[in-house]
C-alpha positions, -999 to +999 in steps of 0.1 A: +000+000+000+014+033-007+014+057+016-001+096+013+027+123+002+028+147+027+016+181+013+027+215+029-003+240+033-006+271+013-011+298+038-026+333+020-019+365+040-031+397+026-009+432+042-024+464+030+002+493+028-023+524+036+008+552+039+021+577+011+051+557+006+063+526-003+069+501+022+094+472+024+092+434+022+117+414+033+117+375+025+140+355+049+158+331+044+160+343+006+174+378+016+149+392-012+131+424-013+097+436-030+086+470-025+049+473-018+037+501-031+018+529-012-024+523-002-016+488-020-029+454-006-007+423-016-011+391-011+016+368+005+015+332-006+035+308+017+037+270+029+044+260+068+078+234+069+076+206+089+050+221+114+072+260+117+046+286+111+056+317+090+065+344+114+055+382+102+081+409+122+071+447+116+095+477+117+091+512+110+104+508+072+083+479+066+077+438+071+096+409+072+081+373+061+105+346+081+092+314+064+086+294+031+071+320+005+067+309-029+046+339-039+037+375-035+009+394-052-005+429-057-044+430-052-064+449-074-093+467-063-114+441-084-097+413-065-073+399-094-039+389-080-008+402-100+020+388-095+048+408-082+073+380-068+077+343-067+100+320-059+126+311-085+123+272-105+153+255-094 
């Protein structure tokens, strides 16, 4: 009998930056960047590793995911999801 592959689950975070400028975030462990841009909602796609939740930190210059992202996108005021990062194909 085969057994069940063991699937991460997707966890979808939506940030809204409301201020007059843009506001950074950071992806860790990657090191990347993406700049949200002001009164803009994105949408952070991200998997949980072997039980570890994501962890969200805030700062005065903006946010930093700790976790597994795979995705990031901008939010239209329609609801469509643009993508603005996403983890690279190895």
């Amino acid at each position: 009998m085969a057994t069940a592959s063991l699937k991460a689950p997707v966890v979808r975070i939506r940030l809204r930056n409301p201020t007059d400028a843009p506001l950074k975030l950071w992806i860790e462990p990657l090191g990347d960047t993406v700049a949200i841009p002001r009164r803009t909602t994105v949408e952070v796609h991200c998997t949980e590793q072997l039980g570890y939740p994501n962890e969200f930190e805030m700062s005065h210059d903006g946010i930093t995911v700790h976790g597994w992202v795979q995705s990031i996108f901008a939010v239209t005021t329609s609801g469509e999801l643009h993508a603005l990062w996403s983890l690279p194909e190895e």
